[in-house]
C-alpha positions as CSV (number, residue, x, y, z in Angstrom):
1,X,38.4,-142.5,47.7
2,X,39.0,-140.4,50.9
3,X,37.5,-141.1,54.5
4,X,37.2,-139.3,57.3
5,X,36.7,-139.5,60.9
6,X,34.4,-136.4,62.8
7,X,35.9,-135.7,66.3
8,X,34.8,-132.8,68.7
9,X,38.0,-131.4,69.8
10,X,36.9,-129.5,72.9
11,X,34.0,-131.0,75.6
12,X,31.5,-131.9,73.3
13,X,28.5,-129.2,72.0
14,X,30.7,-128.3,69.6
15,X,28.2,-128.8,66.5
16,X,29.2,-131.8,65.0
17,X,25.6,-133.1,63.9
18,X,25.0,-130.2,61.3
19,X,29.1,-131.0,60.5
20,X,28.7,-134.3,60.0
21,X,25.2,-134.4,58.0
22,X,26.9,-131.5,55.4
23,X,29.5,-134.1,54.8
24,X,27.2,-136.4,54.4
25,X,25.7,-135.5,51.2
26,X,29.8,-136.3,49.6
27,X,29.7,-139.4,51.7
28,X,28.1,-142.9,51.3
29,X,28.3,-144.4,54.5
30,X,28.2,-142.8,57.9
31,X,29.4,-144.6,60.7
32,X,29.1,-143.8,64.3
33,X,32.6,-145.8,65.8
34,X,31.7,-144.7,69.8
35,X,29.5,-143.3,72.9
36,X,25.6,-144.4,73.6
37,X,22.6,-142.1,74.2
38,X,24.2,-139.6,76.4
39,X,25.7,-138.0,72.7
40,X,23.4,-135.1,71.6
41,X,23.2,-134.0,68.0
42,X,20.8,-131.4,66.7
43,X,20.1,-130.6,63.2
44,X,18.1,-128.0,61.2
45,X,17.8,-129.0,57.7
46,X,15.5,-126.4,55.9
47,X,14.1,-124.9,58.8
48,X,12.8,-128.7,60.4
49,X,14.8,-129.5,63.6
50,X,16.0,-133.1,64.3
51,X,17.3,-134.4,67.6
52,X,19.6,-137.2,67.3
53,X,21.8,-138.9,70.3
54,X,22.5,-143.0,69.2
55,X,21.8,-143.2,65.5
56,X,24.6,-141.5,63.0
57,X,23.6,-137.7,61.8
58,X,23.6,-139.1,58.1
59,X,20.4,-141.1,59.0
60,X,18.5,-138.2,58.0
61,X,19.6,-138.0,54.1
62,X,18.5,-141.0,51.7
63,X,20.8,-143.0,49.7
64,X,23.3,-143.3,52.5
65,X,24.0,-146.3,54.7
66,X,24.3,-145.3,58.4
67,X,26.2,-147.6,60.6
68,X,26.6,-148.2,64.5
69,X,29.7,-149.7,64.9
70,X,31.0,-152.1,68.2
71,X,32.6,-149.4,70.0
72,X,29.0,-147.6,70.7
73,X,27.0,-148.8,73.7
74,X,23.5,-149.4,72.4
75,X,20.2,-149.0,74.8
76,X,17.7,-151.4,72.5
77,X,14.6,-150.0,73.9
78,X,16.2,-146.5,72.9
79,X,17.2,-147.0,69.5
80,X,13.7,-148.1,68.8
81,X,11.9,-145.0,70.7
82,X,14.2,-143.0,68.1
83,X,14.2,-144.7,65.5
84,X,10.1,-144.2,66.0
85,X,10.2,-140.6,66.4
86,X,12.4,-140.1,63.5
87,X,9.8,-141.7,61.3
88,X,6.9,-139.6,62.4
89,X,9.0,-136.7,61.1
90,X,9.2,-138.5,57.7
91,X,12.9,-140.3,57.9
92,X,13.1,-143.9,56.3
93,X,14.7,-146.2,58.1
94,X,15.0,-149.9,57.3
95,X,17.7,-152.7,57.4
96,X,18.2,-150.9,53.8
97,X,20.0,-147.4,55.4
98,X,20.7,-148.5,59.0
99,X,22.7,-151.1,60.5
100,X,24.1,-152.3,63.8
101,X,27.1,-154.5,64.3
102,X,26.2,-157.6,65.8
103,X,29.6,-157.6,68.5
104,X,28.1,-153.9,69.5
105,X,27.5,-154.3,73.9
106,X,24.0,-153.6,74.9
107,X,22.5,-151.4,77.6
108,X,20.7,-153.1,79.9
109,X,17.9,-151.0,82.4
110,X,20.7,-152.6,85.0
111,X,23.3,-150.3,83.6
112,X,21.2,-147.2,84.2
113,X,20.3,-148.1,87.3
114,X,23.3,-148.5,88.6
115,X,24.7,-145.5,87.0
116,X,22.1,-143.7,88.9
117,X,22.7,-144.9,92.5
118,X,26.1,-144.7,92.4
119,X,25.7,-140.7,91.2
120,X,23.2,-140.3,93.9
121,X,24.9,-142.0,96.6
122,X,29.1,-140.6,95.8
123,X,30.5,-138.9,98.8
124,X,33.3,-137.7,97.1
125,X,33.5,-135.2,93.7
126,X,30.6,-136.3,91.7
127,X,31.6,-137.1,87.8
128,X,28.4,-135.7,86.5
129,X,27.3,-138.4,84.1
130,X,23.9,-138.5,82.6
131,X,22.5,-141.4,84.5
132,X,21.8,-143.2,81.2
133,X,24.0,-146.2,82.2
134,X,26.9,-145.7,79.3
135,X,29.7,-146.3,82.1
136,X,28.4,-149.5,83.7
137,X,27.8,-151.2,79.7
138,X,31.7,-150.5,79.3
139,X,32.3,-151.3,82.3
140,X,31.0,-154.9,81.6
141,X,32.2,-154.8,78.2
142,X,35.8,-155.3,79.3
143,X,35.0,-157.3,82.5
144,X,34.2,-159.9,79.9
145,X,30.3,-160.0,80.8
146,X,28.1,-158.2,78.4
147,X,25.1,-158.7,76.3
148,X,25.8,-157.8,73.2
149,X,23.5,-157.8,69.7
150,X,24.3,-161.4,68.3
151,X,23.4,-163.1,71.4
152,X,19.5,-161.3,71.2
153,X,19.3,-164.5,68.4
154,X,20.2,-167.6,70.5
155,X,18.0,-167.9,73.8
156,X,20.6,-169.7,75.5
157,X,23.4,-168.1,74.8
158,X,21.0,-164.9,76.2
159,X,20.7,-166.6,79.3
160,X,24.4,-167.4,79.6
161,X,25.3,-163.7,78.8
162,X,22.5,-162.3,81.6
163,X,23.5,-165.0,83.9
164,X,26.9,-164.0,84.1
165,X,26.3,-160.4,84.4
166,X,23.9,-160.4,87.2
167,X,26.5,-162.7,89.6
168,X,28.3,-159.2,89.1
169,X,25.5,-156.8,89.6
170,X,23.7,-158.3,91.9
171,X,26.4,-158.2,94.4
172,X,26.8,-154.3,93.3
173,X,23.2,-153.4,94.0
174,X,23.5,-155.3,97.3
175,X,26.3,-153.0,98.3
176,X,24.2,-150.0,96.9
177,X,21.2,-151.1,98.8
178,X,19.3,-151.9,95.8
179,X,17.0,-154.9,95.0
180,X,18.0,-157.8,93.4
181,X,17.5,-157.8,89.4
182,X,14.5,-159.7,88.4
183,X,16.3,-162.3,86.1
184,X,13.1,-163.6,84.7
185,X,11.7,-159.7,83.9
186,X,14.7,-158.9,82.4
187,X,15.1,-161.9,79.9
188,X,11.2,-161.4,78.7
189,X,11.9,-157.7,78.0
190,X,15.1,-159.1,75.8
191,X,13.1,-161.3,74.3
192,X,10.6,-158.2,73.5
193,X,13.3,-156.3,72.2
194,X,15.4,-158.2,70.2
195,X,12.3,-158.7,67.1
196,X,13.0,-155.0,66.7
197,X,16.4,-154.9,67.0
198,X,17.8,-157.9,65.2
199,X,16.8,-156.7,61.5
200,X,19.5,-154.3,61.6
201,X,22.1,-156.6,62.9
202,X,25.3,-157.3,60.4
203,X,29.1,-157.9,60.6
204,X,29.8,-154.3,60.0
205,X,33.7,-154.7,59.8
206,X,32.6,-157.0,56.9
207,X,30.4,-154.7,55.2
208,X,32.6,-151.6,56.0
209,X,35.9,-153.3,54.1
210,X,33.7,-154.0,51.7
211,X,32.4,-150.6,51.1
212,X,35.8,-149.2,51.5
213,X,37.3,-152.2,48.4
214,X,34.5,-150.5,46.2
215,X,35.6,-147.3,46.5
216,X,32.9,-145.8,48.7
217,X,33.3,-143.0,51.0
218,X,33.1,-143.7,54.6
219,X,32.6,-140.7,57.2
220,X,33.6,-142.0,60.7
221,X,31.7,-139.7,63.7
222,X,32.0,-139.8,67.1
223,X,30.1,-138.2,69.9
224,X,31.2,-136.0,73.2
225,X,34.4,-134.3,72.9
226,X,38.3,-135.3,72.9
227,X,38.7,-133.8,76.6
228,X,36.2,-136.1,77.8
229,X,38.6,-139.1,76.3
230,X,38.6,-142.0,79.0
231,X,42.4,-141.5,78.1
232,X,43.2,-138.3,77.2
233,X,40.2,-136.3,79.3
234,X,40.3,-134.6,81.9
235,X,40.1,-137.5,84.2
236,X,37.8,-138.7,86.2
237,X,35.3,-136.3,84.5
238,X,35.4,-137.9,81.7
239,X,33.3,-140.8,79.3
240,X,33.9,-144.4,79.5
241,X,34.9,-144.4,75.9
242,X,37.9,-143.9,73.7
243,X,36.6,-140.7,71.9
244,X,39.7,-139.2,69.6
245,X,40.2,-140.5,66.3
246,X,41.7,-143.7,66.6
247,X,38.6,-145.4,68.3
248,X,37.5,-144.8,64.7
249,X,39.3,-147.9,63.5
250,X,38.6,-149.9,66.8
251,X,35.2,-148.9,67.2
252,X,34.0,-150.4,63.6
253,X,36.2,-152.9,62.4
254,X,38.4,-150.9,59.5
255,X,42.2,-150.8,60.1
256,X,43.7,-147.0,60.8
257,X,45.2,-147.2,57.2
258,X,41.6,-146.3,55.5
259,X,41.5,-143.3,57.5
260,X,42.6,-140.2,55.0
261,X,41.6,-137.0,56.8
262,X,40.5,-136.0,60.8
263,X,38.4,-133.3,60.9
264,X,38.2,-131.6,64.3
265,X,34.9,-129.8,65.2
266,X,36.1,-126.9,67.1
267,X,33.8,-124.4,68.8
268,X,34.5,-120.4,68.7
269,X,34.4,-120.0,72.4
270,X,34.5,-123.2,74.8
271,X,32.1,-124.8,76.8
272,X,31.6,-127.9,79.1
273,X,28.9,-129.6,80.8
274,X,28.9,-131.3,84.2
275,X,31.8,-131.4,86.5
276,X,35.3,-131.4,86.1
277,X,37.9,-128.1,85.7
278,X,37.7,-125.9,82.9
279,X,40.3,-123.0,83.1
280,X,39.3,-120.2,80.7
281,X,35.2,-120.9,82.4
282,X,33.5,-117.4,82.8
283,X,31.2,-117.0,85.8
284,X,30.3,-113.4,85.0
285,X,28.0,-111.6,82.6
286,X,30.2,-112.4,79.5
287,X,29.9,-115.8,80.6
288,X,25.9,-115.6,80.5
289,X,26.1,-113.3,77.5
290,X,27.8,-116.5,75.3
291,X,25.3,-119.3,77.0
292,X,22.5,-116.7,75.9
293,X,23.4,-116.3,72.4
294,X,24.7,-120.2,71.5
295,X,21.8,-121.8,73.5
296,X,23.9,-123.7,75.7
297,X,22.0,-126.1,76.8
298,X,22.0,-130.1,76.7
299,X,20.1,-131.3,74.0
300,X,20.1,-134.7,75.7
301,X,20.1,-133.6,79.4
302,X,18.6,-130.0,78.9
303,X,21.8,-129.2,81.1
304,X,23.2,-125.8,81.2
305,X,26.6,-125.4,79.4
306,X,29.4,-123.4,81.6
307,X,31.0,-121.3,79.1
308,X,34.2,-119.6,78.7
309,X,36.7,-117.9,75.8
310,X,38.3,-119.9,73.3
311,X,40.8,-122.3,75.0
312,X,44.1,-122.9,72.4
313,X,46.0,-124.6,74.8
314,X,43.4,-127.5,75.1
315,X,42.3,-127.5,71.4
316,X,46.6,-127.8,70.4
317,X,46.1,-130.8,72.5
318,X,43.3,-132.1,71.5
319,X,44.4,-131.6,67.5
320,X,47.7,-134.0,68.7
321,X,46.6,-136.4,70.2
322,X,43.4,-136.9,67.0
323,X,46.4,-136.0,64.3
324,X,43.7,-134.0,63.5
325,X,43.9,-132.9,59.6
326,X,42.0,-129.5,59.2
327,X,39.0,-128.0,61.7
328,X,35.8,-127.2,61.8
329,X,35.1,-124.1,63.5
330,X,31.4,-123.4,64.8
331,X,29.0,-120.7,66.0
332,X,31.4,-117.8,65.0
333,X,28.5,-115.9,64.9
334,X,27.7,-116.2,68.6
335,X,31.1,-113.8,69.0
336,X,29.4,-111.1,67.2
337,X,28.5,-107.8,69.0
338,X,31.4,-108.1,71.4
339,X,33.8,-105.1,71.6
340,X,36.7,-107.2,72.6
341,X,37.7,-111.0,72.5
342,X,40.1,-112.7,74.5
343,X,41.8,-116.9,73.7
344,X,43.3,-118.5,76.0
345,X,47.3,-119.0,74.7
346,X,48.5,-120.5,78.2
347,X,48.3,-121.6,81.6
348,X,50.4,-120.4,84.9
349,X,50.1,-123.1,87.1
350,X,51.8,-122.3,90.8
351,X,54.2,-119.6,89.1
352,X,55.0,-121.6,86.3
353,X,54.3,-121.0,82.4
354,X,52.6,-124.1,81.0
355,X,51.7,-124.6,77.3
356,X,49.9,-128.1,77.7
357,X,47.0,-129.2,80.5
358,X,48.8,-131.8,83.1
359,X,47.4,-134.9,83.9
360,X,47.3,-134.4,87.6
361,X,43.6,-133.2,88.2
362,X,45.0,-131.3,91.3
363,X,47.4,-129.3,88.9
364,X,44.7,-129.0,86.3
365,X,41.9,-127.6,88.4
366,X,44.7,-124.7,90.1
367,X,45.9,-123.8,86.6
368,X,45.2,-120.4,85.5
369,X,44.7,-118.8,82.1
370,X,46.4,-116.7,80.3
371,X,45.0,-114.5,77.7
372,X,45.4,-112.6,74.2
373,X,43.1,-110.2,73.8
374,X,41.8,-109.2,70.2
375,X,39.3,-107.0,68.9
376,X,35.8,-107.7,68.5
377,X,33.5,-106.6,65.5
378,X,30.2,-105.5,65.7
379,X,28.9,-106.5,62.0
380,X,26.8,-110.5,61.9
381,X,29.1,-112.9,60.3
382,X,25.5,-115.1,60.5
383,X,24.9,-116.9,57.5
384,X,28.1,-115.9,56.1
385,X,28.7,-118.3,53.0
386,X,32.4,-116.7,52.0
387,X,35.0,-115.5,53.4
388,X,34.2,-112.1,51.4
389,X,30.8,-111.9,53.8
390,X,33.3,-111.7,56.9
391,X,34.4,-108.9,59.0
392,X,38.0,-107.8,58.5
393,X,38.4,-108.5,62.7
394,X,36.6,-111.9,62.3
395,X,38.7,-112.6,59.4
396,X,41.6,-112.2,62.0
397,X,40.2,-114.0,64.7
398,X,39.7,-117.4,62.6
399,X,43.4,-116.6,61.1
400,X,44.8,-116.5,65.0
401,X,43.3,-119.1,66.1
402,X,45.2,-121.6,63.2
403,X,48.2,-120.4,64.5
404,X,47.5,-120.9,68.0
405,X,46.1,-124.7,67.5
406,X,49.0,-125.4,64.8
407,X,46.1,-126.2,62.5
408,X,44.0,-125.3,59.5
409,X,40.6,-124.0,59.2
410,X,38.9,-126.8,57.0
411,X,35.5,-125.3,57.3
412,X,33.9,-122.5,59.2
413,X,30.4,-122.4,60.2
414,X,27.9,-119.3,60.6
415,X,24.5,-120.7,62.1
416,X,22.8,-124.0,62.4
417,X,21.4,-124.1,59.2
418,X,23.2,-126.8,56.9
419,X,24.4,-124.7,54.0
420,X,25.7,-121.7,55.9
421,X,29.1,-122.6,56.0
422,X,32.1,-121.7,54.3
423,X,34.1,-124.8,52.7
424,X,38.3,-124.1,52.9
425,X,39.1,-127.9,52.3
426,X,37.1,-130.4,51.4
427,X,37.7,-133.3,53.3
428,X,36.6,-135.9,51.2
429,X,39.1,-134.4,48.0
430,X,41.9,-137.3,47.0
């Protein structure tokens, strides 16, 4: 049976938590393979919102397993606060539908707060993170020095592991100015945490191979966006995390031959949050006119989204480096009512044509765009479940931008709501 791995293929925001929980209903596991609770996913399933940032969008359907896989950070006391909320909107969850791999790294209130003061305290270009302590738990994770799930069981191997870290962060926070970590405070609030946690605990490489021997479908999602890729981003405003398809494999455990199909969530328009460059950003009205109508905002951080026409050049890239099958494309409908649209189909950078993003930040933050412009329609494509419920100009639109990006439409989406969205490919077909 097929499986395949989610990717946002722009900055994130690009709607991959109503993407993902559609597939969802063809899949039979959903596994979340990167990121922590700085991710933001927000679904409206018959008019009932849900806000999701650590635990997989499939958590929301029964019958399916959903999975956090090692390459995702995981804040304890977070996953049970959501966890808990989720309930009280009527979600089941139990060890029967979720389950956490027991080599997954832990956030520690250490990680957060060191995030913080470091943020607060930069005097160079700040790299906009949430705060939520994501980059310090990676950070540890390959200095050899985390805590991570299967150590919550043993109490001295918990000491070991806390031990270890704080020679480390305690000679950060002296540095930062901060306080010394409370060794003894932070072990009892493990302790606390680890009778809620350790239920869901499992060798998830294990249990996915498995799955996948059986024949089960397996949908792979990540969180943010390929241009925030620690590798492939637009560096140093980036995520501490691997985020384009191949952390799929990495980040649970299954080797890249069961992947079958990459879908790439792709937004009409682009948008980032935070710092970093962004070439096709609008700070004008039409810029305030696209935040207005997509409700560009956080649903993590409540941050405002800078917004801008749709970027090719980066999504070509993005679709490269993800060997991204087929797209996604979202929020068409937020383009409606505009007389004219322009893309993005290159960069002058100093004089000189590009048809990539360089590496060098200086060189990417001095590029300029380049535009196409195309015409606008002034029908609503909201809702739209065929192509036949499409304007002719939005029918071109979608149609330009597969050539631009060198890439299929796989599915095209017309609102939030899960079942307005027109289905091209199915992914999940042999």
């Amino acid at each position: 049976m097929a499986n395949v791995v989610v990717v946002g293929a722009q900055w994130g925001d690009e709607g991959k938590g109503k993407i993902v929980d559609w597939l969802s209903e063809r899949a039979d596991v959903i596994a979340r393979f990167q990121g922590g609770h700085n991710a933001g996913h927000t679904l409206v399933i018959d008019g009932k919102v849900y806000k999701l940032s650590l635990l997989p969008s499939g958590i929301v359907r029964g019958g399916k397993l959903s999975v956090i896989g090692n390459g995702v950070v995981l804040d304890p006391w977070h996953l049970v606060e959501e966890i808990e909320k989720l309930r009280g909107q009527g979600v089941e969850i139990s060890p029967g539908n979720l389950m956490i791999a027991e080599n997954t790294p832990l956030i520690l209130p250490i990680h957060g707060e060191l995030d913080r003061a470091r943020e607060n305290q930069s005097t160079v270009a700040k790299i906009g993170t949430t705060g939520r302590g994501i980059g310090p738990a990676y950070e540890d994770k390959v200095g050899r020095r985390s805590v991570r799930v299967a150590d919550l069981a043993d109490e001295t191997t918990l000491e070991l592991r806390v031990d270890r870290a704080l020679v480390h962060h305690d000679a950060l926070r002296r540095g930062l100015g901060l306080d010394p970590v409370d060794r003894d405070a932070l072990l009892a609030a493990l302790h606390e945490i680890a009778r809620q946690v350790l239920p869901y605990a499992a060798p998830v490489w294990k249990v996915l191979n498995e799955k996948r021997r059986a024949g089960k479908r397996i949908l792979f999602e990540g969180a943010q966006g390929a241009l925030l890729d620690i590798d492939f981003g637009t560096y140093p405003f980036v995520t501490s995390s691997n985020v384009i398809a191949g952390q799929a494999a990495t980040g649970t455990g299954i080797g890249p031959g069961a992947i079958d199909f990459v879908l790439g969530i792709v937004k009409a328009y682009t948008t980032r949050v935070g710092e970093g460059p962004f070439p096709a950003e609008l700070k004008d009205e039409t810029g305030q006119r696209l935040g207005e109508r997509g409700h560009e905002f956080g649903t993590v951080t409540g941050r405002k989204r800078r917004c801008g026409w749709f970027d090719a050049v980066l999504v070509r890239q993005t679709c490269a480096t993800s060997g991204v099958s087929g797209i996604a494309l979202t929020k068409l409908d937020v383009l409606d009512g505009f007389d004219e649209l322009k893309i993005c189909v290159g960069y002058e950078l100093d004089g000189t044509a590009l048809d990539h993003l360089p590496t060098a930040a200086d060189q990417q933050a001095r590029c300029k765009p380049v535009y196409e412009t195309m015409p606008g329609w002034q029908e609503s494509t909201e809702g739209a479940r065929s192509w036949a419920d499409l304007p002719a100009n939005a029918i071109k639109y979608v149609r330009r931008v597969e050539e631009l990006i060198d890439c299929p439409v796989a599915l095209l989406s017309t609102s939030p709501e899960r079942e307005d969205t027109i289905l091209v490919t199915d992914p999940f077909s042999d």
